[in-house]
N, C-alpha and C positions, 0 to 999 in steps of 0.2 A: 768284157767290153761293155761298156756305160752304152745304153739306148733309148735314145729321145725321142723315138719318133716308131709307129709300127703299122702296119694294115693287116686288117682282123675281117675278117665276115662276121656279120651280126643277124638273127632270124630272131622272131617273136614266136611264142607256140602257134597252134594251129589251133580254131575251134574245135570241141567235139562234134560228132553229127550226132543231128535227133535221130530217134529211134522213131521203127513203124511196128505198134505191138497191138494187140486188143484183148481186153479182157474176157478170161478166162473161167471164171469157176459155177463151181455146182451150183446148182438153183437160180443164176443169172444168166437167163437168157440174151445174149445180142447185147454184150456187157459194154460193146462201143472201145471207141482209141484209146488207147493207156499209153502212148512211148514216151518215155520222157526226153526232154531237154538235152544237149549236150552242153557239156563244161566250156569253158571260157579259155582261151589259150592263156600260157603265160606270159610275162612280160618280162621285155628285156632292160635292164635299170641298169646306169653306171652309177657309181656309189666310189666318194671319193676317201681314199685309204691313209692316214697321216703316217703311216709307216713303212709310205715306199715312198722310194725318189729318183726312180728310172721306169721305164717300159720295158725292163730285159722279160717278164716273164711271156709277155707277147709277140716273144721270138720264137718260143716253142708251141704256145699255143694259137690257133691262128682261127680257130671256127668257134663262135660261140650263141649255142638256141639254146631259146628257154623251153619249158615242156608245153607236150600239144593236151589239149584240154580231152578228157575223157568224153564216151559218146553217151548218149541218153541209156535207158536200158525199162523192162517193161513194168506195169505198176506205175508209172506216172516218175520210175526213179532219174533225179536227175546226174548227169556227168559227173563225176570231179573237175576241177579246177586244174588246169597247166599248172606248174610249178614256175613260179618269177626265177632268171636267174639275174643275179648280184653279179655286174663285173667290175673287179676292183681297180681305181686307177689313181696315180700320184695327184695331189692339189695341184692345179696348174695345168691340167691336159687340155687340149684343144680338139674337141672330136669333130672333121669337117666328113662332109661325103665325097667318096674317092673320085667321082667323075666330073662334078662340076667346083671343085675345092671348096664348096661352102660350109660356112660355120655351122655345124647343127646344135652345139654346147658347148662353153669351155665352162671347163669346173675349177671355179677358181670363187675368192670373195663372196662366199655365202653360198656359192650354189656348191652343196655336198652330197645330193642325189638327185638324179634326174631318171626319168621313164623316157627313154630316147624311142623305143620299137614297142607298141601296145599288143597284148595277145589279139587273136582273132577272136569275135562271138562264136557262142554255143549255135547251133543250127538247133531251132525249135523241132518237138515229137510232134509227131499225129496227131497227138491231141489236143494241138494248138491248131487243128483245121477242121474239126466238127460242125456243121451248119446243118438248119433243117433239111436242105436239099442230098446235103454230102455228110451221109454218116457213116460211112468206111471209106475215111480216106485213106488209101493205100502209101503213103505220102510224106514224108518227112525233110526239113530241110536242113543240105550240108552244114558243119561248119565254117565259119569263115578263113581264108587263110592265112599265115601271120604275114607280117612285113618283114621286109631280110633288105638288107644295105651292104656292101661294100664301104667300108669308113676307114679314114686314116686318123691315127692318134698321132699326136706333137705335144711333147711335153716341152713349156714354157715357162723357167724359173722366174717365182714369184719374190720379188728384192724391189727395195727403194735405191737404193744404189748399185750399177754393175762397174764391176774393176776391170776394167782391158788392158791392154799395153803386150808387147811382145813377149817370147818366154825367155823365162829365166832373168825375167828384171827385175823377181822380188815378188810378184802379186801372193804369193803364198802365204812368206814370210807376213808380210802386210794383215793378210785375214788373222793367223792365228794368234796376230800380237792384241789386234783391238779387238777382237769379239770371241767367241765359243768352241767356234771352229777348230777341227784337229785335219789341216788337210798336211798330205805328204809333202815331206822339204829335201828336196837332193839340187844339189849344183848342174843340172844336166837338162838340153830342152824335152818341153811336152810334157813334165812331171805329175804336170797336173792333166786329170784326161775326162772330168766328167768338173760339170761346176761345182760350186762347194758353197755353200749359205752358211750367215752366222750371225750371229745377234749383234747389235753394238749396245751394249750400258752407256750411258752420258751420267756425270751426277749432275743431277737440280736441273734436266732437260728429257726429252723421252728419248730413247732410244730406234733403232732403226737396223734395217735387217740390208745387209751388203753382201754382195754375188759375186766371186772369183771367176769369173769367165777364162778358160781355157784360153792360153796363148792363138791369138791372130798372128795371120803370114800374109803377106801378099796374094792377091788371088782368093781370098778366104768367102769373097760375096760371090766368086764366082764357083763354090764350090771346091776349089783344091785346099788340099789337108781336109779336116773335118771344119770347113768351112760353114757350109750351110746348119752343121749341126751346134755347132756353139754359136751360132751367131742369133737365130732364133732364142734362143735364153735371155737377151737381154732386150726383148720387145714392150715387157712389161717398165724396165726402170728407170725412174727420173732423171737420175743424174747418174754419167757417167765421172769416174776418175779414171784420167789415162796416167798409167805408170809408166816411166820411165828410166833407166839405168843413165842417169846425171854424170854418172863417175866413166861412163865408156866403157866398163870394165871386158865389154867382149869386141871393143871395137866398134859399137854403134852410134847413129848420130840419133840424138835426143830427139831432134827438130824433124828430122824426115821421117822417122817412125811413127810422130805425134800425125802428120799430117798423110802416112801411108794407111795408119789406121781409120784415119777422118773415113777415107776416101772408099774405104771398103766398107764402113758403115754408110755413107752416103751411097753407095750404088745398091745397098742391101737393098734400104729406105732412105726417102729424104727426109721423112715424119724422123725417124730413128736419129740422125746425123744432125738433126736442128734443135738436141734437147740442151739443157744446160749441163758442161764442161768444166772440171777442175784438171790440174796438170798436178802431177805428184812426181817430184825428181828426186828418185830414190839412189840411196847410196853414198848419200852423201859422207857419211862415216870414212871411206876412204879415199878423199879428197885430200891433196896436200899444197902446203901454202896457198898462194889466191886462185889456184884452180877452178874451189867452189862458187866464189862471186865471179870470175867469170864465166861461167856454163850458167848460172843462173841469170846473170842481166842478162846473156843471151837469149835463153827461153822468155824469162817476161819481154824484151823487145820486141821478142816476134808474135806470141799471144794474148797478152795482157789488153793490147790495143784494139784485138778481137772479140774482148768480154771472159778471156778464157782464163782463171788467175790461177799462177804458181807457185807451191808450197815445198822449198827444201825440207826432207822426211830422211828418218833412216829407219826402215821395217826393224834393224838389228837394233838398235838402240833404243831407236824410240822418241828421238830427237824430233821435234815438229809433227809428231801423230794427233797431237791433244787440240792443236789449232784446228787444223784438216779437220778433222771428227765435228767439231764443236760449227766450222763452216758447213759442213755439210748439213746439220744439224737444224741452222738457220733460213739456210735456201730449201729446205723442203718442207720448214713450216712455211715460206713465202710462195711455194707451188699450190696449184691446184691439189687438194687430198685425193681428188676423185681417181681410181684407181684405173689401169689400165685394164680392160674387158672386151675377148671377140665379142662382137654382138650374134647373136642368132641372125644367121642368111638364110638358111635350108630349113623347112619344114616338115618332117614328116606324115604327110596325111595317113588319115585312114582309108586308103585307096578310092575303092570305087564308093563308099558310101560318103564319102567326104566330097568327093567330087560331083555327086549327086544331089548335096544338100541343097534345099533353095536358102534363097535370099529375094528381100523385096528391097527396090529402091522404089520410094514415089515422093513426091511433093508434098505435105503437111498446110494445107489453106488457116488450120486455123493458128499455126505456131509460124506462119510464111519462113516455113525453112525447108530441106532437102530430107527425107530420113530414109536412112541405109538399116537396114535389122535381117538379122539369118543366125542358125546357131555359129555358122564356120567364119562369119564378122565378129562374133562375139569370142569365139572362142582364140580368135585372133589379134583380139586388142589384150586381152587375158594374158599372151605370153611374148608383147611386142613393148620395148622400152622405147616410149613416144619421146621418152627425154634426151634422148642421144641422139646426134646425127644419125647414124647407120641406122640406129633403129627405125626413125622417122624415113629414111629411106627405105628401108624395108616394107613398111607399109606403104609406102605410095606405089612400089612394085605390085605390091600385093591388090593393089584397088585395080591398079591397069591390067594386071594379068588373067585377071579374072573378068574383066569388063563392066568394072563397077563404073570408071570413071566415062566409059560410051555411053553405059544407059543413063548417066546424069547427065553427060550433055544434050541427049536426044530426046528428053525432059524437056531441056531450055534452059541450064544453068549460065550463070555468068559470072565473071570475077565479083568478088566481096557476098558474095550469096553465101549461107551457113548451112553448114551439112552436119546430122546430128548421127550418133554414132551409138548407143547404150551410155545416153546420159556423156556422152563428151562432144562439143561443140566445133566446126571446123570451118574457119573461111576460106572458101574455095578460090585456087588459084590458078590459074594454066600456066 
């Protein structure tokens, strides 16, 4: 069974703890603390794997910690180090946190490893508390403990084009005519049960990579069949081609499939259901006399005038694949290139000391601007993409929820006033 989706428990190691020891030998008298340091937990990293292209294996395996960091020990020796562990996951996962569904990573377009859970620190030895007053400190401090998540994985097929349409209309046929792909071909619904990617060649244009998306039914955004699990695969892709069985061969109507399909992507998402549309009326091979021009002015009548254009194809021949390919081709070097990416919602702190850290807002007299500075401001523009909407939302969460934007207004901020960040500039707005 093909699996797109899993929930996993995830822990970071543990620090070591310091040790409480004191030296020991002959002819040193009151030789003083010696404990050493404990080790560093390890950490926990997704790391993305080009040779898988399901989540089946985090169906068996469901807990995953990295090692806890060894303790100090005496002689000033310090821990071992936790062991990172490496968990492997398809290009395209989406790891959100199970309780409040936020993005924490998706690994897709560039990002191929990520530190999602950081080990805990070593707790320092005893002899990291020596003062003239305190020369046997009895005393050593814990490790810190790791961070542990409950996360849900969603693997989300990475394609510039998704192929929809009902089953058994052809969408198979279709893939392994014009691209790389070897997916199974039988006469029979559901054939297909996991998506299927594949390159496209163009000569004397680039190429582009197109997604067989599993047969939709009725019901499919509301979860019946494997609804919600194919339907999520095509979040990433520009442009859809809805295929359709032209010839009726099982008794279907071209036209209300086209527009039952609309409708189960539009209740998916409306972002999804408003992307740009091709019609691919497949089948046409076994059309006879004027059949085929009538089922086609048909469908153009009723799409065309909606933006949505129609190309008679035959997957088995190959009749009209070369035009389709070559329009596809066209409209998505005319699209934005800028690729489909969750943004990061969820941040994993480092608990309490993260939450401790300070930060100063004050007024700047001689620069008459606002300035915000702290490691955890900083460390937060570091992994926040200011260029995308969401991201930008993100951080405007991130200033309220923290109370950055109270303590600049009881400053005495007011619209068009500039607020400076580690060298980036911001006019303030309510």
């Amino acid at each position: 069974m093909f699996a797109d989706s899993a929930e996993i428990y995830i822990r970071s190691g543990k620090g070591g703890d310091g040790h409480v020891s004191f030296r020991r030998e002959l002819y040193v008298a009151a030789g003083g603390p010696d404990g050493g340091d404990g080790g560093r937990g390890g950490d926990l990293i997704f790391e993305v794997d080009t040779g898988l292209n399901t989540l089946n294996d985090f169906r068996h395996i469901r807990k995953y910690c990295a090692g806890d960091g060894k303790p100090g020990g005496k002689r000033r020796c310090h821990g071992a180090a936790g062991e990172d562990l490496v968990v492997k996951v398809p290009e395209g996962t989406v790891v959100r946190e199970k309780e409040s569904g936020k993005v924490i990573v998706d690994m897709s377009h560039g990002c191929t490893r990520e530190v999602i859970l950081k080990g805990g620190r070593g707790g320092k030895g005893n002899m990291n508390y020596a003062t003239p007053t305190m020369q046997v400190p009895k005393y050593a401090q814990p490790g810190k403990p790791g961070q542990e998540l409950q996360v849900i994985l969603e693997l989300k097929t990475i394609a510039d084009v998704g192929l929809v349409g009902f089953p058994n209309v052809g969408k198979s046929t279709f893939l392994s005519r014009v691209s790389n792909a070897k997916p199974k071909i039988a006469n029979y619904h559901f054939t297909t049960l996991q998506p299927m990617l594949g390159v496209v060649d163009l000569e004397g244009a680039d190429g582009f990579v197109i997604a067989d998306i599993p047969g939709l039914i009725e019901g499919a955004s509301d979860g019946v069949g494997l609804g919600h699990e194919f339907l999520r695969h095509i979040e990433r892709t520009k442009i859809f081609i809805h295929m359709v069985d032209a010839a009726s061969t099982e008794g279907r109507d071209p036209v209300n499939d086209i527009y039952v399909i609309n409708q189960e992507l539009k209740n998916y998402s409306e972002e999804l259901a408003s992307r740009p549309q091709v019609i691919a009326a497949n089948k046409t091979d076994v059309f006879f006399g004027t059949e085929e021009e009538t089922v086609l002015t048909l469908l153009k009548e009723e799409f065309e005038p909606q933006g949505i254009p129609v190309f008679p194809i035959s997957a088995v021949s190959g009749k009209g694949i070369k035009e389709l390919l070559y329009y596809l081709r066209k409209q998505l070097d005319e699209l934005d290139e800028e690729p489909t990416v969750f943004e990061r919602e969820f941040v994993v702190e480092d608990l309490e000391q993260e939450k401790d850290e300070p930060y100063e807002v004050f007024y700047d007299e001689k620069e008459k601007m606002y300035v915000v500075e702290g490691p955890r401001i900083e460390r937060m523009l570091g992994y926040t993409n200011l260029d995308s909407e969401k991201g930008f939302q993100f951080f405007q969460r991130f200033l309220h929820d923290n109370g950055i934007l109270e303590k600049l207004e009881a400053l005495g901020i007011e619209e068009g006033d500039t607020v400076r960040m580690y060298g980036l500039q911001f006019d303030y707005y309510k």
